[in-house]
C-alpha positions in Angstrom: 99.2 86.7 91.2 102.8 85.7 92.0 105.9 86.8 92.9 108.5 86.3 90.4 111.0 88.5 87.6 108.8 88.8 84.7 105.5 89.7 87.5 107.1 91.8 89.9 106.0 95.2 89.4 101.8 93.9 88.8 102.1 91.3 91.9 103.8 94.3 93.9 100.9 96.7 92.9 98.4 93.6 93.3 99.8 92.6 97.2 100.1 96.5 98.5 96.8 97.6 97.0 94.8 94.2 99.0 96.6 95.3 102.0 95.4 99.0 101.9 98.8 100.1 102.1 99.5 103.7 100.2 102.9 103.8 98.0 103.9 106.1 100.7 102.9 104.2 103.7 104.6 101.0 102.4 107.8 102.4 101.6 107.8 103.8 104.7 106.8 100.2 106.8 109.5 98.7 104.2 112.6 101.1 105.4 111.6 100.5 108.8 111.8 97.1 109.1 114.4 96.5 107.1 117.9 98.4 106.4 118.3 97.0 102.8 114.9 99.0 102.5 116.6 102.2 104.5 116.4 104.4 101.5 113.6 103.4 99.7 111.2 106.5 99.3 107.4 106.7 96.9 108.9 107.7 94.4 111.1 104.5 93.5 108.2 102.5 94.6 106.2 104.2 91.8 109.2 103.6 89.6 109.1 99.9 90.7 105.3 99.3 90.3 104.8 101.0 86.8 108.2 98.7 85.8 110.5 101.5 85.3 113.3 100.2 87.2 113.9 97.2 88.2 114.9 96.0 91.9 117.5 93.7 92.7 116.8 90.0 93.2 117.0 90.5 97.3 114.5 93.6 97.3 112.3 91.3 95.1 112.6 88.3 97.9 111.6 91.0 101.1 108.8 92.3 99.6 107.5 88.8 98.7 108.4 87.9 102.0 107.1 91.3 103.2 103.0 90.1 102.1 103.6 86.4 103.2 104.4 85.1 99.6 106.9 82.8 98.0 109.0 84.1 95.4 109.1 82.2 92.0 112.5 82.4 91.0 113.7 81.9 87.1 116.2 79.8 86.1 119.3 82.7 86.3 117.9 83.6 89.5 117.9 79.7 91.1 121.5 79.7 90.3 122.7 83.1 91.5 121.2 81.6 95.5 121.6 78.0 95.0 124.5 78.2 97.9 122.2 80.7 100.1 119.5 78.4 100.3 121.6 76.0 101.2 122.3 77.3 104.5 121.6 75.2 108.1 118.8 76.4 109.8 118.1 75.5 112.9 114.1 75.2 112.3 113.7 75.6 108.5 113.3 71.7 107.8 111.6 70.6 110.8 110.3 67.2 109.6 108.4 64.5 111.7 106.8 61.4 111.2 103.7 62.5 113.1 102.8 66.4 113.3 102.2 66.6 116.7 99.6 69.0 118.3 99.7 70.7 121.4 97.3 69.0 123.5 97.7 71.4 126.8 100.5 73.2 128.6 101.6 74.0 132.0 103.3 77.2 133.4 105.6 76.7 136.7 108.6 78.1 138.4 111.2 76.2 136.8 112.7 74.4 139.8 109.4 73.2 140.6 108.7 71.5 137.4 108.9 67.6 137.3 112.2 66.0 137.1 111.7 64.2 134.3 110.8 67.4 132.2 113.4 69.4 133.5 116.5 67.0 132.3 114.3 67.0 128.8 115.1 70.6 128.4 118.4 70.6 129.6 118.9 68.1 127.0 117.1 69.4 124.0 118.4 73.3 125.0 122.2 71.7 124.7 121.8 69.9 121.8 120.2 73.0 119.7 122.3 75.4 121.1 125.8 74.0 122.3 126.0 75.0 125.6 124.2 74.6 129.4 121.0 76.0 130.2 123.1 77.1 133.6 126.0 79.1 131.4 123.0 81.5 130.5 121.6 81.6 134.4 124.5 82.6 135.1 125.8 84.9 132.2 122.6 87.3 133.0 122.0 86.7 136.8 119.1 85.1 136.2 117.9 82.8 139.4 114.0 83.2 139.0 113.2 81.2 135.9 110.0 80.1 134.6 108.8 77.9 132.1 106.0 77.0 129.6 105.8 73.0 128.7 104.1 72.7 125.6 103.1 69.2 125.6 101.6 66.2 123.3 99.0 63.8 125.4 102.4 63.5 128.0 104.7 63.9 125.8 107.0 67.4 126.2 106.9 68.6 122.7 108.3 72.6 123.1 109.3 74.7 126.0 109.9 78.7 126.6 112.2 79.0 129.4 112.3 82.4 130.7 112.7 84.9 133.6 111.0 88.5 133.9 113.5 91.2 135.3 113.4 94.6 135.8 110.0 95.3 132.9 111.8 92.9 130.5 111.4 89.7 129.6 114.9 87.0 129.4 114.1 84.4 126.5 116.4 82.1 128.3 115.5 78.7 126.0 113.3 78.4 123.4 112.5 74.6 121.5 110.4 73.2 119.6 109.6 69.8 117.8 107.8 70.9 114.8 107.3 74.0 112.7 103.6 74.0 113.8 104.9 74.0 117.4 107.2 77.1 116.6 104.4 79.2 115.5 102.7 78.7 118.8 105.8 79.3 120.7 106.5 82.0 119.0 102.7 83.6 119.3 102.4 83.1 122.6 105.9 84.9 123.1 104.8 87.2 121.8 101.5 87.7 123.8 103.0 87.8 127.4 105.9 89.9 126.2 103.3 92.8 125.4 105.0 95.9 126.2 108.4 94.4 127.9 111.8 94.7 126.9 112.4 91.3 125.2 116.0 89.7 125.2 116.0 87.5 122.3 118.9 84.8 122.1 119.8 83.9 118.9 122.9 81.3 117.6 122.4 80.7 113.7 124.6 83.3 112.2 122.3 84.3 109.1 119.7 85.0 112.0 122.0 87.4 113.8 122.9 89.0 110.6 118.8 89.3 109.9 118.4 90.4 114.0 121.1 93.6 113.1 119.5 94.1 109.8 115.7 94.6 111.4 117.5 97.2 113.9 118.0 95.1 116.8 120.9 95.3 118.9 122.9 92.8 120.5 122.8 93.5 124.4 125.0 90.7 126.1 126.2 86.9 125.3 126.4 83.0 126.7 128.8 81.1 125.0 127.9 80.5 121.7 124.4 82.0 121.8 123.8 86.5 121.5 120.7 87.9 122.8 119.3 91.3 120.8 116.8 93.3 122.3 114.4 95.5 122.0 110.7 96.0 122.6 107.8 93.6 122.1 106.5 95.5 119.4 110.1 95.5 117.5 110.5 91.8 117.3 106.9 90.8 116.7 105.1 93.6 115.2 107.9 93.8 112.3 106.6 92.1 109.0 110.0 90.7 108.1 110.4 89.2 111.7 107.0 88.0 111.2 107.6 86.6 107.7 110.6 84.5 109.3 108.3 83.2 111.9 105.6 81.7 109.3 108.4 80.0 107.8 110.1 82.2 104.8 113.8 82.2 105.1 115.4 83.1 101.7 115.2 86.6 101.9 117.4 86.5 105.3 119.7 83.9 103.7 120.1 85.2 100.6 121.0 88.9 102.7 123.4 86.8 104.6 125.3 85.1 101.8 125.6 88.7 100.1 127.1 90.0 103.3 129.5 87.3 103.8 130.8 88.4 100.0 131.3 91.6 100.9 133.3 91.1 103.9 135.8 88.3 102.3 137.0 91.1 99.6 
């Protein structure tokens, strides 16, 4: 069963009846983890799933998204987000020669890790994001940091640099070299972030569009790079933040090029 125009309403009634999700209980996960879902309610769900009415192209893409599925799109519909889709992003086409594995990992106070190491993340933290590792010590008074090296064999292959303050947890620099790498980053996040604040930074605009969408607020910045926060269980117990993480992106870039309409008329 797949998500596309003509199969919307019998994949939508397919996807929420294998997840055990009432019509009820999945409008109401929908309009809370997303505001272009704010006002759905059973009743249009019902509409929806018997093919009564039809939802817009972007409420098609987030619930797709929503189970983990692609969406098929038709040939009107390829057209109409032909310039979304083309948007940068920063870890949507993460392509290697070799998918590398994460072999083991080491967790240390940052200014005892290994020289060597250390320059590799101030490097590869500037060169995604544009700006020192420092600027953001400094921006939030952090001068505690820690860090995770994710590492192939030798080789450093991802990094969470971080500091915990006050019951929350700073996400000071995150990289990674491939997407498989950013799913374990991102997992393991989100296992020692259980029950902290989390200040997330975030520098791709569609992302801080998506970040304000799933009702996350921006908290304080570092040069080119905002932080949002909120709890553990906002950020990675939210399907559509979840659905980003596994790698889905047009439902957030499709949202963002609509918004950017909007605001140029």
């Amino acid at each position: 069963m797949k998500f596309d125009r003509l199969h919307f309403a019998n994949a939508l009634k397919h996807y929420r009846k294998k997840s055990n999700y009432s019509q009820d209980g999945l409008a109401e996960l929908l309009s809370s983890a997303h505001r272009v879902f704010s006002s759905l309610n059973q009743a249009t769900l019902s509409q929806w799933e018997r093919g009564k009415i039809e939802p817009t192209l972007l409420r098609r893409l987030g619930i797709a998204h929503f189970f983990q599925q692609p969406y098929h799109y038709d040939e009107q519909e390829l057209k109409s987000v032909k310039k979304a889709l083309q948007h940068p992003v920063n870890f949507q086409n993460l392509n290697t020669v070799y998918d590398y594995e994460i072999t083991h990992r080491s967790h240390v106070a940052f200014d005892k890790l290994d020289e060597d190491d250390k320059q590799l993340i101030f490097d590869s933290h500037f060169r995604q994001n544009g700006n020192a590792v420092t600027d953001t010590f400094d921006a939030l008074c952090l001068t505690q940091p820690k860090v995770f090296c994710f590492y192939y064999k030798k080789m450093l292959v991802g990094h969470v640099l971080y500091e915990l303050k006050q019951g929350a947890i700073y996400l000071i620099s995150v990289v990674f070299l491939t997407k498989t790498i950013r799913t374990a980053l991102l997992n393991h996040i989100a296992e020692i972030s259980r029950g902290l604040m989390v200040y997330f930074p975030i520098r791709d605009r569609s992302l801080k569009q998506f970040m304000s969408d799933c009702f996350l607020e921006k908290c304080c910045y570092s040069r080119s790079v905002t932080f949002y926060a909120g709890t553990s269980e906002q950020f990675f117990d939210n399907p559509m933040i979840i659905s980003v993480m596994e790698g889905y992106q047009d439902f957030r870039l499709v949202r963002y090029e609509q918004v950017q309409k909007k605001q140029k008329v």
